[in-house]
Residue, then its C-alpha position, 0 to 999 in steps of 0.5 A: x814344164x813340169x811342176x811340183x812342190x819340191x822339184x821344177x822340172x822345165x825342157x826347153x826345146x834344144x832338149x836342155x833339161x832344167x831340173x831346180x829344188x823348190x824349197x826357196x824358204x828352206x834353202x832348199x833343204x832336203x826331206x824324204x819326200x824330196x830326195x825321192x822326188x829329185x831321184x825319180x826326175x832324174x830317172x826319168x830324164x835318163x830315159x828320155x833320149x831327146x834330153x840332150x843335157x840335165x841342168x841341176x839348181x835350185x830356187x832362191x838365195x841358195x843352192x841346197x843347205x843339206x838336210x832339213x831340220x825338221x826331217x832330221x828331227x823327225x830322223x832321230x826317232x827311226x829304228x835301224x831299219x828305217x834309218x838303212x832305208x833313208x841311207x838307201x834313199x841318199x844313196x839312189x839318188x846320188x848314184x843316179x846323178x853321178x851315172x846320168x848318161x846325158x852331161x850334167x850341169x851344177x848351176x850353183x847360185x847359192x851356198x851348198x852345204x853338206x849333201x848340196x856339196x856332194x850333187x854338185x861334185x856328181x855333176x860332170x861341170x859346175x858352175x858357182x857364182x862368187x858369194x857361194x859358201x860351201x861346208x861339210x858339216x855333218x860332224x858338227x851334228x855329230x855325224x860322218x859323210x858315209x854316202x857322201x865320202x866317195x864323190x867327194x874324195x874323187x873330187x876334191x881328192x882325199x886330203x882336202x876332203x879330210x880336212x873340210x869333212x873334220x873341221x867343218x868349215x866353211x869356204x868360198x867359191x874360190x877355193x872351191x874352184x882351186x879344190x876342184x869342185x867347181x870349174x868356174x866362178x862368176x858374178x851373179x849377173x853373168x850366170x846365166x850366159x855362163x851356162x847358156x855358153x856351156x850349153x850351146x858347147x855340150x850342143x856342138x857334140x854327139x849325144x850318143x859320144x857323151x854318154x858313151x864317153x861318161x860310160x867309159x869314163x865311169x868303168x875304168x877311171x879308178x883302175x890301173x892302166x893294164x892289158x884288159x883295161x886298154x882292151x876295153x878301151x879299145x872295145x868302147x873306141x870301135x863300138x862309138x866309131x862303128x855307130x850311126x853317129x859315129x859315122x856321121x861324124x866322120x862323114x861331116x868332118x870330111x864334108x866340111x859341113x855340120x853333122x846331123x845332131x846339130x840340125 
């Protein structure tokens, strides 16, 4: 259990990762100090070849509500430069969720709003409990979602991104499911089991198979289907079947018994 004020980091002994924002009685509002947190635990955990899976919350009654207040205050005093580092910042840490090798989980207790909305469409599942609001509401401050845009518009598609993103308004866990930024939605007492479920399925599957499969997914999932695409289709399929674990699974499907990552 790793702790701190603005992040808690807890693996469980599967090799589950649990990371949660721990700022209850701001939301979990996003700061400086906790964006660059949040990004270097995630680093860290890409690196760790025993983590099996990375779990994102957050404590309290929400998920996130974005940004905090008093570090926007505090934001529209920076010059260019320092305003270019922060962007920089938001952009670290979006992109290093989005491209995690290990499968990510948005368990979504509470409300997210703005860049809380953008990490729970960089997660590969998200989970949301019913009373969950959602909003885009950097407009509203006289703001554009830049860095936000692109895994918004990929998950929800573009014209549903145009309207919540232009008219800033709110909308519940349903729709969010029909849109596509959550795949299910439960009460608030079946959370739990929901992901625990989740995750014993993501525990079924080869490591090294999801992360080469989110690889593969990441490479051509903007791109035509053309000749050199399919090549390296081909390519990612030989290297994964010509692997240790690709192997073994062949190997315990024809045995009829469990391969070695579920030992």
């Amino acid at each position: 259990m790793m702790s701190t004020d603005a992040v808690t980091l807890n693996v469980d002994k599967r090799g589950i990762a649990t990371v949660a924002l721990n700022r209850p009685g701001l939301h979990n509002a996003l700061d400086d100090e906790t964006i660059s947190l949040l990004a270097a635990t995630l680093e860290t955990l890409a690196e760790d070849a025993t983590v099996r899976m990375v779990v994102l919350t957050g404590s309290g009654i929400s998920f996130s509500a974005g940004h905090d207040p008093e570090w926007l205050r505090r934001l529209s005093q920076f010059s260019a430069n320092e305003l270019n580092r922060y962007a920089q910042q938001i952009a670290r840490l979006l992109h290093t969720l989005d491209t995690l090798p290990q499968p990510t989980l948005a368990k979504v207790q509470g409300s997210a709003f703005g860049l809380g909305v953008a990490m729970v469409a960089c997660c590969d599942i998200a989970i949301s409990v019913s009373e969950a609001l959602y909003s885009l509401a950097d407009v509203k401050f006289g703001q554009i979602p830049a860095l936000t845009a692109p895994y918004l518009i990929r998950s929800i598609g573009e014209r549903a991104t145009r309207r919540y993103s232009i008219t800033a308004e709110r909308f519940n866990a349903g729709k969010a499911k029909r849109l596509g930024l959550v795949h299910q939605v439960v009460e608030n007492d079946e959370l739990d089991a929901a992901v625990e479920h989740m995750a014993s399925q993501v525990l079924l599957n080869s490591p090294a198979a999801m992360r080469a499969t989110k690889h593969l997914i990441g490479e051509i999932g903007k791109q035509e289907i053309t000749p050199q695409v399919m090549q390296r289709c081909i390519e990612h399929s030989l290297t994964v079947r010509m692997s240790d674990e690709g192997r073994e699974g062949i190997r315990a499907l024809i045995e009829m018994r469990k391969p070695g990552w579920m030992d």
